[in-house]
Each structure stands twice: as C-alpha cells, then as structure tokens.
C-alpha positions in Angstrom: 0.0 0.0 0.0 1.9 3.1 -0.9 2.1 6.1 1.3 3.5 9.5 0.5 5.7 11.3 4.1 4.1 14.3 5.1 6.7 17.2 6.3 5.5 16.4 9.9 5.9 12.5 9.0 2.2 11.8 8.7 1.6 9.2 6.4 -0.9 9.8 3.3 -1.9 7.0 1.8 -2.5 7.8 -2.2 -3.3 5.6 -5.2 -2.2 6.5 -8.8 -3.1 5.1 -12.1 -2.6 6.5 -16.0 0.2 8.4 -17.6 0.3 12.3 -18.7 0.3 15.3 -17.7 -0.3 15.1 -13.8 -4.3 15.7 -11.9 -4.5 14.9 -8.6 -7.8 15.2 -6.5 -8.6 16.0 -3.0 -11.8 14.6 -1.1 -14.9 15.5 0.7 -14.9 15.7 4.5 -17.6 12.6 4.1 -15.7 11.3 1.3 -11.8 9.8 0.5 -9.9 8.8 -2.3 -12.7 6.1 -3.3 -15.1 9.6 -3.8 -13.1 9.7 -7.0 -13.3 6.5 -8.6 -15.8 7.4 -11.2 -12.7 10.7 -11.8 -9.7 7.9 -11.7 -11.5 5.8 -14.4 -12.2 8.6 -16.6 -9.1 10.9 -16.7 -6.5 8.3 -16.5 -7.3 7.4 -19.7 -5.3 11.0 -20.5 -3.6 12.1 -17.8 -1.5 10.5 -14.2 -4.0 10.7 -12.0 -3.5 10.5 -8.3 -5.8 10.5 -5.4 -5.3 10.3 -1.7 -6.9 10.1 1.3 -6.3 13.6 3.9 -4.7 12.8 7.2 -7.0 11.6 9.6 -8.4 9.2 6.7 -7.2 5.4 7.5 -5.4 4.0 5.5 -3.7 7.6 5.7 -2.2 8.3 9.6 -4.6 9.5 12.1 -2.5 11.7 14.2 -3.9 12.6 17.8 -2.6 15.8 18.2 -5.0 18.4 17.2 -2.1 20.6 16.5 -1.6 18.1 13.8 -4.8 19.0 12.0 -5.9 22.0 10.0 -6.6 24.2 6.6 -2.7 24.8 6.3 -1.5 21.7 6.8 -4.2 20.6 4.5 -3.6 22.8 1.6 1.0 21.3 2.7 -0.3 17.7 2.3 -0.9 18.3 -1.4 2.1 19.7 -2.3 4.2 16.9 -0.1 2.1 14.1 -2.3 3.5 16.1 -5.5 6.5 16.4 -4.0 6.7 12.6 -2.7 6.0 11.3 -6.6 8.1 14.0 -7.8 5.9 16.2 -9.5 6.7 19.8 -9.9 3.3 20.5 -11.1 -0.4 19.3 -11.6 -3.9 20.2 -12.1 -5.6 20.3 -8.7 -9.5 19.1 -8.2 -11.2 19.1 -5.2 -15.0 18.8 -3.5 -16.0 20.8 -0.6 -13.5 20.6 2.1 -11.0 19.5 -0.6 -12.5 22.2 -2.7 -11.0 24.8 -0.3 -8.1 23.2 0.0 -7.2 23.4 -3.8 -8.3 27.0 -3.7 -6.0 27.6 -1.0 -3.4 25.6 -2.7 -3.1 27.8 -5.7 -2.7 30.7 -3.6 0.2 29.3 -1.5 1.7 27.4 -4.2 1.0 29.1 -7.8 3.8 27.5 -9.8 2.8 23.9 -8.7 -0.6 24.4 -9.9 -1.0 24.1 -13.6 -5.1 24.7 -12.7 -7.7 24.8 -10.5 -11.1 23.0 -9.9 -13.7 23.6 -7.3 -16.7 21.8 -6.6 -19.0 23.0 -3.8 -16.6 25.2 -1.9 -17.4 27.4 0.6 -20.0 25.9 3.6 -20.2 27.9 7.1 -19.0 30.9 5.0 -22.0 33.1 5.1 -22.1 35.7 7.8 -25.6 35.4 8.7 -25.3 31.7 9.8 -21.6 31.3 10.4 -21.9 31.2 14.1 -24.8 28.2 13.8 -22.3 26.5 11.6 -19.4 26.4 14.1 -21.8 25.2 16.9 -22.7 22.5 14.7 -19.4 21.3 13.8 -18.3 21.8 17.3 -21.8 19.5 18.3 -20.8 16.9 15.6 -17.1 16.8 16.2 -18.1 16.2 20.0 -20.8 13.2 18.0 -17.9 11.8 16.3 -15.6 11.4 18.8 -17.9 9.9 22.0 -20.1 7.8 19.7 -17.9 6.8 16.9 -19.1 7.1 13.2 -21.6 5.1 12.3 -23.9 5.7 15.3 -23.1 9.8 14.3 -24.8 9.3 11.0 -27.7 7.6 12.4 -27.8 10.7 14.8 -26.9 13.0 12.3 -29.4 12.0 9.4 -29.1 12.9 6.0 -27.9 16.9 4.9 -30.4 18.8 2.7 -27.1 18.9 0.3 -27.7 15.1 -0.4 -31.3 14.7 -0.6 -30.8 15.7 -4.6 -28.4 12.6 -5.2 -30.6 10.1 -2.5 -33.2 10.9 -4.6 -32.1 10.1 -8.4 -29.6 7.9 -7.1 -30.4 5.8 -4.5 -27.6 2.9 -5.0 -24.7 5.9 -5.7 -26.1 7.5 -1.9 -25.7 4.2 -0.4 -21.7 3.8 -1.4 -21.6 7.3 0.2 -23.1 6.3 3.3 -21.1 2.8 3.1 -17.8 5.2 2.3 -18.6 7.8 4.9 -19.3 4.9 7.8 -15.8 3.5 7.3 -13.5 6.7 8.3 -12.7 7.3 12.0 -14.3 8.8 14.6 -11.8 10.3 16.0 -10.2 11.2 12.7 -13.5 13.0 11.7 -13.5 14.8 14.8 -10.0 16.0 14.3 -10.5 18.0 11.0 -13.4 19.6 11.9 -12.2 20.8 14.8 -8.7 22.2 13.0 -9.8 22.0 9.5 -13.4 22.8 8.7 -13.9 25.6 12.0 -10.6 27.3 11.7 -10.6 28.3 8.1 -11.5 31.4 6.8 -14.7 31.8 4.9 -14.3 32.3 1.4 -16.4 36.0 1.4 -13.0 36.9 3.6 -10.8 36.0 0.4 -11.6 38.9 -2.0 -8.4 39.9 -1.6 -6.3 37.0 -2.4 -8.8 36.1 -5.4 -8.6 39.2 -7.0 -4.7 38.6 -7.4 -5.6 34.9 -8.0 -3.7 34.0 -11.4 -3.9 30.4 -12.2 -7.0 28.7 -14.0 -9.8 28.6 -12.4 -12.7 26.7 -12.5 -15.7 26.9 -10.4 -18.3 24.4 -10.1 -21.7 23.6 -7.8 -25.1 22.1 -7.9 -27.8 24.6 -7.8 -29.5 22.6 -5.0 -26.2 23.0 -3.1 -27.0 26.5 -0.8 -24.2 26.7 1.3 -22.2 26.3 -1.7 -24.2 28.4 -4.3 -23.4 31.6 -3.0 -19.9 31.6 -2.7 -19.3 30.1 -5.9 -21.3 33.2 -7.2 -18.9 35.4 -5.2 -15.9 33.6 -6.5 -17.3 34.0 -10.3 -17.4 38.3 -9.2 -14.0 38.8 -7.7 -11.5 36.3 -9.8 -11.5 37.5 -13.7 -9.9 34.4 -13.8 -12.4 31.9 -12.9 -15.1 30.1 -14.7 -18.5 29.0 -13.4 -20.4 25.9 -14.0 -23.8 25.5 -12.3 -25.0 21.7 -12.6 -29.3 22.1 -12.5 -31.5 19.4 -10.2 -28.2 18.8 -8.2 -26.8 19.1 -4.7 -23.1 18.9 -2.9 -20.9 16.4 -4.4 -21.4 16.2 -8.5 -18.3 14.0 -9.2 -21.0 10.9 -7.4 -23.9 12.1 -7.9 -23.5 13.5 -12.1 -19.9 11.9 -12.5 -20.3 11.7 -16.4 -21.2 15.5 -16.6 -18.7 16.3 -14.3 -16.0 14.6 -16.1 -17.1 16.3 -19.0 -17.1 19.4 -18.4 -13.8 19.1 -16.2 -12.1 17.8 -19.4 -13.3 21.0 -21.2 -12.1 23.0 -19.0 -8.8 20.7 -18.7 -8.4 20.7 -22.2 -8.4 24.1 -23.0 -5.7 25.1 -20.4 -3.7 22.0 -21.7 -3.5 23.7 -25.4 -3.0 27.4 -24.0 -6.8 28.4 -25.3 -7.9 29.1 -21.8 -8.1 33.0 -21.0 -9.2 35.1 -17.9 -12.3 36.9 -18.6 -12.4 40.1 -21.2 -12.8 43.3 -19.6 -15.1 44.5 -21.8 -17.7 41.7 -21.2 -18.0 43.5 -17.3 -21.2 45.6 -17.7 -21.1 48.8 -15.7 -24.5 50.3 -16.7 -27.7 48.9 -14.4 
C-alpha cells in the first residue's frame, strides 16, 4: 500500500493510475480517495491521475494531536504528495472541504498548480449563519468522537445537500453512506475541529482572489445553498475563474453526475492543456444597471 511522508511524517496513503500530464484530486470531508473513482477511471485514460486520502483518513495516519490538523496543513499535504511522486506541477480538483483546499493551494503554491477545480466550496462561509455553523461542527465533532461514526450518521441523518443525489440515485447514496461509515471517529472529529472551524470563509478571500492568477474553475449544484453563493462570489472577484452550475443537483457532483462532471472538467482541462484558456475580457464586465 503506498504512502506519501508528510513534512510532519504523517503518512498519506494515495493511489495513482494513468500516464500524462499530472491531476491529482482532493476529497470531501464525508468522502476519501474512493469519492473519486468514477474521476480515476475517466481521466486516467489522458492524464496520471492521483488520489489520496487527507490525514485523519485510514489508510492515511490518524494523528492525535489536534495541532496536527488544520486548513494549512491541508492545503501542505498536497504539495508533499506532488513532491513525494516527484511532480513539480499538476492540475488540482477538489470537492468541498477538498474544494477549499485546492483553492488555497493555488494561492500558497501558484507555480505547482497548472489549474484549479472547485466543486461545492465554501460551507459555514455566510455571515448570517456562520456562528450556527461552528456550533454544529463543534456539536458533531463532540458526536464523532464519543459515539464513533456510524452511530453519528444515524444521529446525524441525512444533509439537505444530499437529498438531490438520495433521490435520483439511490444505489450511488448508499456507497456514500457505506464510504462515509468507514472513516474514524476520531479522525473526523480531528479535522473539523482544525480543518473545517478554523478556516477562513471564502467571502473573507476577496483579496487574495482578485490577485488569483492560475486557471480557475468553479463548479456547484444549484440545489447545493451553502455552496451556491460563494461560488457566485468567486465568479465576481476572480477575472480568472469560470462557473459551472449543474441544474436538479446538490453537494458532491463527481458521485452524484460523474459523467457530466468529467465532461465538463475535461473541457475545462483541455483548453488550459492547449494554452486556449483565457481570464475573462474586460469588456464583457457591464457597468451600466
């Protein structure tokens, strides 16, 4: 089982298949490296794909220390995987908490990332219910980590975000479940404590994505609403981002719509592969009401 050394000697566990120019994707806080099968399957027909599952994610090292867990470190555990298969630089996907991560990622490390993809970034970032969503992650962290996982879920129920997919998909909801059941309790617990509560909401980026330079693509379900909004924000305040709304869907499109996701990811791909891709054209920015 091959594992890539984290700079704090965590060990990532990662699998790899195709040949190319280099993609690696970064998982779901529900999800891991088997989120992305459907991805692996399709792009490693062109490209070296790699996926890996974040610390805290058996087979990966599930380090006690909470100082041992958060966005940082995160966004550092991509670039050690690159650097561990000697990659100098790769297109970077990533879903929801991954989604952040690879946003983050080609901020702190621009010349690594050849592009960016974003799917359903952006939860607990709206002002108005920001401090609900860091009692609930505090409320489920404490879940996770007294009653394990599985008995959390039961607790838990099912998030509006994946009714869509439970719905016109019941036997793709169930290998989430399955999927989500398996990771550790403890583990769980960890990153939302250091990861999901402790990193900046994405309406506090402006900054940073106004500068951001690298090819961006944004993507989100339309039935997704913590994850609607900032992708809308992102679209405003990076020239160089694209945005791809998926209708009739929720949180996690590479499950729930894989072969449109793969798609449209390939466009995108594609285009910044044969240097057609472009930031947006000043003169397409209306200024009149």
């Amino acid at each position: 089982m091959p594992y890539a050394i984290a700079r704090d000697n965590t060990r990532l566990h990662y699998d790899e298949s195709g040949k190319g120019t280099p993609l690696i994707f970064v998982h779901e806080f529900s999800g891991d490296a088997r989120s992305w099968e459907a991805q692996m399957r399709f792009f490693s027909r062109r490209y070296r794909c790699i996926s890996f599952n974040a610390r805290g994610y058996p087979p990966s090292e599930v380090p006690q220390a909470r100082s041992k867990y958060s966005w940082r470190i995160a966004v550092d555990d991509i670039a050690d995987v690159l650097r561990h298969l000697g990659i100098r630089k790769a297109h970077v996907v990533g879903c929801s908490m991954g989604a952040y991560s690879a946003l983050q990622f080609g901020m702190r490390y621009p010349a690594m990332a050849l592009s960016v993809t974003t799917l359903g970034a952006g939860a607990g970032s709206d002002p108005a219910t920001r401090k609900a969503f860091l009692k609930t992650t505090e409320a489920h962290a404490q879940l996770f980590e007294t009653a394990g996982t599985a008995t959390a879920l039961k607790q838990r129920g099912v998030s509006a975000a994946r009714i869509p997919q439970m719905i016109k998909d019941p036997r793709g909801f169930a290998e989430f479940r399955r999927i989500h059941e398996s990771h550790s309790g403890i583990g769980l617990a960890r990153v939302l404590r250091g990861v999901q509560a402790k990193r900046p909401p994405v309406y506090d980026l402006e900054t940073e994505l106004r500068k951001f330079r690298r090819p961006l693509l944004v993507m989100c379900g339309d039935e997704d609403d913590s994850s609607i909004g900032p992708a809308l924000f992102i679209k405003r305040v990076c020239h160089n981002a694209r945005l791809w709304i998926c209708p009739a869907s929720g949180h996690t499109l590479n499950t729930e719509e894989p072969e449109l996701f793969n798609r449209s990811v390939l466009d995108f791909l594609t285009l910044v592969d044969n240097g057609r891709w472009s930031p947006r054209d000043p003169r397409s920015i209306s200024k009149s009401a």
